[in-house]
N, C-alpha and C positions, 0 to 999 in steps of 0.2 A: 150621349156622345159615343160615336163607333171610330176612331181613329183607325185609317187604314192599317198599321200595322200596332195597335194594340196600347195597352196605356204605360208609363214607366212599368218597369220590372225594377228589382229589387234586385241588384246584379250578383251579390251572394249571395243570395237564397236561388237564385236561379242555379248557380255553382254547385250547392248543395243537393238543389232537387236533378242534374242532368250529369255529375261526377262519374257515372259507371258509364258518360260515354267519352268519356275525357282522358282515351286510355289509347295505346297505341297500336298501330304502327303509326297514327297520323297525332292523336290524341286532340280533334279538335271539334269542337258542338256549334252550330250556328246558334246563335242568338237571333236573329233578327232573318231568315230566310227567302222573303221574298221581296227585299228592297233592292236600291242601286249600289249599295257596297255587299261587298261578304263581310259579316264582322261575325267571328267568331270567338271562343275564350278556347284556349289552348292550353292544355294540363301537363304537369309534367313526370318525370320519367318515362322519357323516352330519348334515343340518341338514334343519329342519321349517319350513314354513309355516301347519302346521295346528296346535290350541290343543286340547287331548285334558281333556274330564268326565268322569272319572271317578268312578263313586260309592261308590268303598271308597278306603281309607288306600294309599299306598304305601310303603315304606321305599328309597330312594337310600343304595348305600356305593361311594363312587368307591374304587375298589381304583389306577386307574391313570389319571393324565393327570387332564385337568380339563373339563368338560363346566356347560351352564346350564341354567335353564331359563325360559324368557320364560312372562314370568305374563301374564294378562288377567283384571282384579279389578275390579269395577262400573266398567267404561267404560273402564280407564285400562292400560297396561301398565306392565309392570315387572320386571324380572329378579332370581333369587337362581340365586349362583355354586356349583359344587362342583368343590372342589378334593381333588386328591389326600387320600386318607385322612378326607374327609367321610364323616360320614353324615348322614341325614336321612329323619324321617319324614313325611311331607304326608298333610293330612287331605282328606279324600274333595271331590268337588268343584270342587278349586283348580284353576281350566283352566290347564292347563301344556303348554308346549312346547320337547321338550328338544333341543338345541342340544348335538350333540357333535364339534365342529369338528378336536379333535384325532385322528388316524386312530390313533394306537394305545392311546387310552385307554378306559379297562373300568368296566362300572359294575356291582355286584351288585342286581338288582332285583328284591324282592318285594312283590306284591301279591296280596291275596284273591281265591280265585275266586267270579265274580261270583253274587250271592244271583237265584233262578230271579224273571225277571221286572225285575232290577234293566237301566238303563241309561246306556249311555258314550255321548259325544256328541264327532262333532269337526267343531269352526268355525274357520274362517276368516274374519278380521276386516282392516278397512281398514288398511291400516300407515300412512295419515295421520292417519283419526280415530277409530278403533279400532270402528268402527261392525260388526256381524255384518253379511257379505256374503254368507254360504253358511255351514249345518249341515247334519251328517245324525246320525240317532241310532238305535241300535240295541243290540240283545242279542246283546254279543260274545260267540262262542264259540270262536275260535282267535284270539287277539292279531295273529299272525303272518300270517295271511291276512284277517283281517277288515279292518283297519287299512288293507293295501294298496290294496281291490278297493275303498272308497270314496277312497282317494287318487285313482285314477285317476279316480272319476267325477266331483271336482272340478277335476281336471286339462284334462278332455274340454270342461268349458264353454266357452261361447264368449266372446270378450271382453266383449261386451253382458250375460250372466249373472253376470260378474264386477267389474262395473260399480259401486261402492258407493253407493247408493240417496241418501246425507246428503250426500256432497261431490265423487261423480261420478269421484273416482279407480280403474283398472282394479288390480284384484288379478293378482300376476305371475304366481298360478299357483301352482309348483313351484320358482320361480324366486326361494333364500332372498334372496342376494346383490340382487336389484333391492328384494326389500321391506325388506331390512333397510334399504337405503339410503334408500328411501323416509321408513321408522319413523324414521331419524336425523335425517334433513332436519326431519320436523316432529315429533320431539321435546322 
């Protein structure tokens, strides 16, 4: 028997044997590569400043540790937790920014592969007044390197292009720890 995409795996030991690629800026490994979902396992330690549109559903199962994900919903922010032994389905859309602060926790993540023509969008928003600072939107085709190469090209601006247009606050960048402090302060 040759099953097109291969016989059960043994989903920790897979964890185990593929961990050095489960690091960031993205910190995620496909499992399953050339099927009709993307299902990846997503490792943690690592934190985001950017707010990901996606325009298909995803399914969240925290297998390990506990991870967030900072919402940005008409104007305003807002966080939902996932704790060990979550799951969660989120609908297409909901700009999300996941937040996995614990370094050895795991998250099972599937999402559809995207329909031809469909597009992801990731913004970056003021962490005082939630104002868009910087998008860029595109037709992803590897999660894993698409996601990176426009990290950097928001990283590369300069602090004038990171300047929030509404209340003159500089966006940190890459730098989660000043914006979260920032989002706290005028929370």
């Amino acid at each position: 028997m040759n099953p097109k995409y291969g016989l059960p795996k043994n989903l920790m030991g897979w964890v185990d044997a593929n961990r050095a690629s489960l690091k960031p800026p993205v910190n995620n490994a496909a499992l399953f590569p050339d099927g009709n979902y993307i299902i990846n396992m997503v490792g943690g330690g690592n934190t985001r400043t950017d707010f990901h549109d996606n325009p298909t559903e995803e399914i969240f199962y925290q297998i390990k540790g506990t991870a967030y994900l900072n919402i940005w919903d008409r104007g305003k922010f807002d966080r939902i937790d996932l704790k060990e032994g979550d799951v969660w389905l989120m609908e297409p859309h909901l700009q999300h920014s996941p937040q996995r602060p614990d370094p050895n926790g795991l998250c099972f993540l599937v999402e559809l592969k995207r329909p031809k023509a469909a597009i992801d969008t990731l913004n970056w928003y003021c962490p005082k007044c939630a104002t868009l600072v910087w998008g860029a939107s595109m037709e992803l085709q590897d999660l894993v390197a698409d996601l990176p190469r426009t990290y950097e090209v928001f990283y590369a601006l300069s602090d004038a292009e990171r300047t929030c247009k509404h209340c003159g606050t500089v966006h940190p960048g890459k730098d989660y720890a000043a914006w979260h402090a920032i989002r706290q302060a005028h929370a």
